[in-house]
N, C-alpha and C positions, 0 to 999 in steps of 0.2 A: 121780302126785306133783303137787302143788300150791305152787308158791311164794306165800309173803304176803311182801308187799313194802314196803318203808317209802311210805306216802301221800302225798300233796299232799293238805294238809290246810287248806291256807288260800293264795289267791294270789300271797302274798308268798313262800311257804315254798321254800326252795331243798335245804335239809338238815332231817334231825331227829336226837333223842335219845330212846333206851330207855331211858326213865323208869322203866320195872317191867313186867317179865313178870306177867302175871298166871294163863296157864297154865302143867303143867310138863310136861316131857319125857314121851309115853308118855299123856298124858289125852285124852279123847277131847274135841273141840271142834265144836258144830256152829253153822249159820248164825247170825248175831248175837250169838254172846258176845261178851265182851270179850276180845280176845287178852294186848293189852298195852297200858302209857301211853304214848303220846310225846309228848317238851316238841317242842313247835314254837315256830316264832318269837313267834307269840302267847300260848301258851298251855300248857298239861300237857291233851291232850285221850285219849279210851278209845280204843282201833283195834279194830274188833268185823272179826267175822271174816263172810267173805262166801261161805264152802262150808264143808261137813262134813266130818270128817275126825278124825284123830291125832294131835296135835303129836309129827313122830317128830325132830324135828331145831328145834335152837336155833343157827341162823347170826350171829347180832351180840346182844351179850350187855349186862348192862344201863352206861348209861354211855357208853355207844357214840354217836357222832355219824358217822351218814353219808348221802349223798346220796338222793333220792328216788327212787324205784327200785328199790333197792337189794333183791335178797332179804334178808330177816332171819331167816324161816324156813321150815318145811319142814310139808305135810300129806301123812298117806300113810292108806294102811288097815290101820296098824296090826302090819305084820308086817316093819317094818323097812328095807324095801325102799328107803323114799325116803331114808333119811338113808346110807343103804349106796350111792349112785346118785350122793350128794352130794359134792362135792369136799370135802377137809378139813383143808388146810394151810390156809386164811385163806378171812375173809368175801370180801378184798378177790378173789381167786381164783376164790371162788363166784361173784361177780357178773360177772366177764369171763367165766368157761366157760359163762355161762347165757345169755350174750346172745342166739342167736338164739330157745331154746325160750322164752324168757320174753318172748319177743314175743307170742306167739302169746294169749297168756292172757287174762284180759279185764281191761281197765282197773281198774275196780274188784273184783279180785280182792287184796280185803288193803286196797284203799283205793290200790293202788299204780298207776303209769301206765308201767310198764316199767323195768327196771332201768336205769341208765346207763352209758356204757362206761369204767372208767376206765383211765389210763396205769401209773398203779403203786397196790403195794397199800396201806388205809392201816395206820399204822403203829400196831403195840400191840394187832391184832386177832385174832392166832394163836390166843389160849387162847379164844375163843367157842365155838368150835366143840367143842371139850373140853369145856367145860362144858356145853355142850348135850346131850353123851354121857351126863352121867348123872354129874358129878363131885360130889364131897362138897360143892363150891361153887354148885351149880345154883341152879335156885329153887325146889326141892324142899322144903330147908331154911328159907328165906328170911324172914325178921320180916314180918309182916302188916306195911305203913304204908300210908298216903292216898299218892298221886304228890306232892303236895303237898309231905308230910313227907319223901319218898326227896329231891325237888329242892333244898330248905333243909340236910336233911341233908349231899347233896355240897356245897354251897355253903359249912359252917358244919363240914368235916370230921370230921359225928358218927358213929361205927358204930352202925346200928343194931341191932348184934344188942345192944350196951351199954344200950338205951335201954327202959325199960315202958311201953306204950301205957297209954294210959287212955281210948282212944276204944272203941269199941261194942266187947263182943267180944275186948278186949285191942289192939284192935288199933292203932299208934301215928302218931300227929297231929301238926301243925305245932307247938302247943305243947309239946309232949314232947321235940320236939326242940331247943324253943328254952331251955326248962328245963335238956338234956341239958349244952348250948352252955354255958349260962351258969353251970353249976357247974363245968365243966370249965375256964373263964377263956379258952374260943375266941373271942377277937372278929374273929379274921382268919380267912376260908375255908380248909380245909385244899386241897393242892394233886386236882383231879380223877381220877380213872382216866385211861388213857392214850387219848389223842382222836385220829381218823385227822389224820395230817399234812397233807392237803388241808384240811381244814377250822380248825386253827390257826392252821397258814401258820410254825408253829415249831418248831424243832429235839425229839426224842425228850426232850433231856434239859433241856427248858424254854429258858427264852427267856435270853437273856446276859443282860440286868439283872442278873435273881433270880439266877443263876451268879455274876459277881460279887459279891453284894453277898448275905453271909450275913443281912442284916436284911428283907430283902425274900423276901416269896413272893407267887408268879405265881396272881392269883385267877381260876378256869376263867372263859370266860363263859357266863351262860346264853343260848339259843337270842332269847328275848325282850329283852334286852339288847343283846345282836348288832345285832339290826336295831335296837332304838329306838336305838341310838349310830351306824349307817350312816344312818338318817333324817333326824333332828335334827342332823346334822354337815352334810347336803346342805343343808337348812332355811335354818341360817344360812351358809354359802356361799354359797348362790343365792336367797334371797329377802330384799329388802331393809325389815329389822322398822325401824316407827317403835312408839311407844309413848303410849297416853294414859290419863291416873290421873283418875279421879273419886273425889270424896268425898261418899258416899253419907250422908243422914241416914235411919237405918231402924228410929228412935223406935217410927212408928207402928207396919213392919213386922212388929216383932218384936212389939207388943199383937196386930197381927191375925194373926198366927201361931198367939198364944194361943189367941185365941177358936176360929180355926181346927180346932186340934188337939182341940180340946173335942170339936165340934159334930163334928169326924169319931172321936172316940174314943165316943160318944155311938151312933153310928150303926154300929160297927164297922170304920172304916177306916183305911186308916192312917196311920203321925204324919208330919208334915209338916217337915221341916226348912226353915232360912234358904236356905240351898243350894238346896234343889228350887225355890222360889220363883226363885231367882236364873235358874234354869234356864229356867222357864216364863216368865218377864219377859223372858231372853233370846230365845227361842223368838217373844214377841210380837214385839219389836223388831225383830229379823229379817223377818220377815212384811210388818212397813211398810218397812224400809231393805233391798229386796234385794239392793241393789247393795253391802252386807257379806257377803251369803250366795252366793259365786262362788269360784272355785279358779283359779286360773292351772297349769296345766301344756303343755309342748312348745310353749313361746311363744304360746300361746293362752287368752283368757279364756270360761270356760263359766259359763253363769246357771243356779243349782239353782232348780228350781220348788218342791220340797220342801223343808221343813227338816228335817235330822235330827242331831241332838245328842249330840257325843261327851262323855262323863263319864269324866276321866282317874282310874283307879285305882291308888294304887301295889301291887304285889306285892312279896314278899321277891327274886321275880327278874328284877322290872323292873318299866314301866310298862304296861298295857295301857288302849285307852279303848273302853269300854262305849258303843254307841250308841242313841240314844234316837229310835227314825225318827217322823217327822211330830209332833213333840213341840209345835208352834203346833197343833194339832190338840186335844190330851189338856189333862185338867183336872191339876190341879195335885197332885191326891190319883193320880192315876194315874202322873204321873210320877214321885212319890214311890215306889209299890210297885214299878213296872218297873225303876228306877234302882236301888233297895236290891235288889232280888233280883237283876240283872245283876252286881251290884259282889259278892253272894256269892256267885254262881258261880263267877266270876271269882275270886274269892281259893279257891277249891275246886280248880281247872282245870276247871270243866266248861261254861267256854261257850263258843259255840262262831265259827267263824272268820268266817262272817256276821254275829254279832252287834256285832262288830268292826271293821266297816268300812264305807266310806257316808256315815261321818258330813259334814256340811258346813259344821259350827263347833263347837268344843269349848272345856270350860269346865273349869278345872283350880282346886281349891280347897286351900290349905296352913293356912287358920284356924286350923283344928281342932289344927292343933302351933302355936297362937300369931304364926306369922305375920302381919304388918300388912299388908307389900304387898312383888308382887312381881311380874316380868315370865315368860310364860314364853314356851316355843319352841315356833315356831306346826309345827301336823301337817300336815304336804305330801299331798294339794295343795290344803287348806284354806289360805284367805286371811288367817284370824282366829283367834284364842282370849283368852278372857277367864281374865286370872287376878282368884281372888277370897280377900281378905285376913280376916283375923280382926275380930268385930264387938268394938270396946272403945268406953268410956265417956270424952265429951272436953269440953271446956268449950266452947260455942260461942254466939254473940252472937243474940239471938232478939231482935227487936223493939227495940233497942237496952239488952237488959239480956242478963247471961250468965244460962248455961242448959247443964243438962248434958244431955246428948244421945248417942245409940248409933250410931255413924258405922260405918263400912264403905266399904274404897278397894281399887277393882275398877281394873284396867290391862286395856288391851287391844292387844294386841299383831299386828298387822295389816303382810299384803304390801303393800310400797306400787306393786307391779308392777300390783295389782289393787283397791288400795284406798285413795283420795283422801286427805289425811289430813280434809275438810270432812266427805266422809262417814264416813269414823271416825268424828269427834266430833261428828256430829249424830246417828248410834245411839247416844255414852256417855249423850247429853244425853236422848233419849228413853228408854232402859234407866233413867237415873239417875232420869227422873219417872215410871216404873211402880214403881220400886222405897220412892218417898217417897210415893206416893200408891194403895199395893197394891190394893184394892178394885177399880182398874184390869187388874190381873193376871188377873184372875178375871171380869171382864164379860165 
């Protein structure tokens, strides 16, 4: 018998969720398939499987949130033995009766690092095991969707057996579900499956607000939400944000964008947005101002030698930032493709928890919804991040006549534990003149 264990799947990750089975009870699974999805704190990432075998037993069922470690399932050879062997009153049961043999197993067996021990079981996790036996519920039956679509789906309380795919196959996609959502008049999540009480921290029958207060319902959270709300809450506790707003003239910028995209559509490469320039102008400015590219953590300042560039993406279940490492390095057509395909992996779940982390300044853009300007909250234990506003058309005094002109007001929001406010605003002023004289960007 073989346990696959929930994984540590990325450094931060403390707990996960069974975003979707993707074998079923009784199939035979050998090295590297995909077993199942888990949302982790970052991401909806695939759990491939790390030996051959059966899946003869289904221990935490989808929906399930529990700690790392944890068996979720069972490998046997097929003739039953292992899920017969398996305890089967609760996941939470399984994981205490298994502690010493699941020691023994190898680390990455399942992606997992050994179960953990806990004090009581979590709650709402009885019928997993049921289902795993082979119930009309399994996921035998189960609607093909993306992880993606199952994530949005709990969020947006759609069943998907109601919903028709229209992706490959039949099989059914974020839009499907958002379609599903919005003929049904869901704008509020409907409430989750039932989540191990460790991990809520709230009562079976939801939290007293929503209990009081028939108008209100309790919206689960997801895994990546969890932490970016524990991050960003420490961020502004403990680090203290000053703020500096330039107003960018990016007239010419956006001609030599033009020409730009010409000369690389021309050639076959690809297009280049306002953004990716802002990115790569950032990336230079950095370079010469290091003393903006440093992180304070445990009362101490470190100098990055590298720069590597976070690109905030929003997702339906939070925010994740895409990193763009040695990005003072890369041409500006490069960080365009590595950016664009990072940001749609990421809205797929499929990238991965390296590609995540590292960064050592990040650039968060709201334009593109109209936004002018806006502050945001800097990523611990980065020192900095640039927010970057919507480019519009303004009236402005040129040579002592008016003149309309394509402005753009970038804030930057900087530790002052680790970052002067003189040297702030001597990267806005240097950013500000890469960005009004681009041909700079690109030398």
């Amino acid at each position: 018998m073989t346990e696959i264990h929930m994984p540590r799947l990325s450094d931060t990750m403390e707990e996960g969720v069974i975003s979707a089975w993707r074998k079923q009870v009784g199939e035979q699974i050998n090295r590297g398939d995909v077993v199942a999805d888990i949302e982790t704190d970052k991401a909806v990432m695939e759990l491939e499987a790390y030996d051959d075998g059966v899946l003869e037993k289904i221990l935490i069922g989808e929906g399930e949130t529990v700690p790392i470690g944890t068996p979720i399932g069972l490998l046997g050879d097929g003739s039953g033995s292992a899920a017969e062997a398996a305890p089967s009153e609760s996941p939470g049961s399984a994981q205490q009766s298994s502690g010493e043999t699941s020691g023994s197993q190898p680390q990455d067996n399942g992606g997992g690092s050994g179960p953990t021990q806990q004090d009581s079981a979590p709650a709402g996790q009885g019928s997993a095991a049921e289902t795993a036996n082979g119930s009309q519920d399994g996921p035998r039956n189960r609607p093909k969707a993306s992880p993606l679509a199952r994530a949005v789906a709990r969020e947006k309380g759609v069943d998907l057996s109601t919903v028709s795919g229209t992706g490959p196959g039949g099989r059914i996609i974020r839009v499907d579900i958002e379609a599903a959502a919005e003929r049904s008049g869901s704008e509020q999540p409907a409430a989750a499956p039932t989540a191990p009480a460790a991990s809520t921290g709230s009562a079976a029958g939801g939290s007293p607000a929503a209990e009081e207060d028939p108008d209100l319902e309790e919206i689960p959270l997801s895994s990546i939400r969890k932490v970016t709300a524990k991050r960003l809450t420490e961020s502004k506790q403990q680090a203290p944000h000053f703020y500096l707003t330039s107003a960018v003239d990016v007239t010419d910028l956006v001609s030599f964008r033009a020409d730009l995209n010409e000369r690389l559509q021309a050639a076959g490469g690809p297009k280049v947005s306002v953004n990716d320039l802002v990115v790569k102008a950032c990336a230079t400015a950095l370079r010469a101002n290091p003393s903006v590219n440093v992180s304070f953590r445990d009362e101490k300042l470190f100098q990055h030698k590298r720069v590597h560039l976070g690109v905030a993406v929003a997702l339906d279940s939070g925010l994740v930032v895409p990193v763009i490492p040695d990005a003072d390095r890369k041409s500006v057509s490069e960080i365009a493709a590595e950016g664009r395909e990072k940001a749609e992996r990421a809205r797929d779940g499929k990238l991965k928890p390296d590609e995540m982390s590292g960064s050592t300044f990040s650039v968060s853009n709201l334009g593109m919804f109209g936004i002018e300007e806006f502050s945001a909250v800097i990523n611990p234990p980065e020192a900095a991040i640039l927010a970057v506003g919507a480019t519009r058309d303004e009236v402005q005094v040129r040579d002592g006549e008016f003149a309309v002109r394509k402005m753009l007001r970038l804030t930057l929001s900087a530790d002052h534990r680790a970052v002067d406010g003189a040297v702030g605003a001597v990267f806005m002023q240097q950013l500000t003149g890469l960005l009004e004289d681009p041909i700079r960007i690109i030398a």
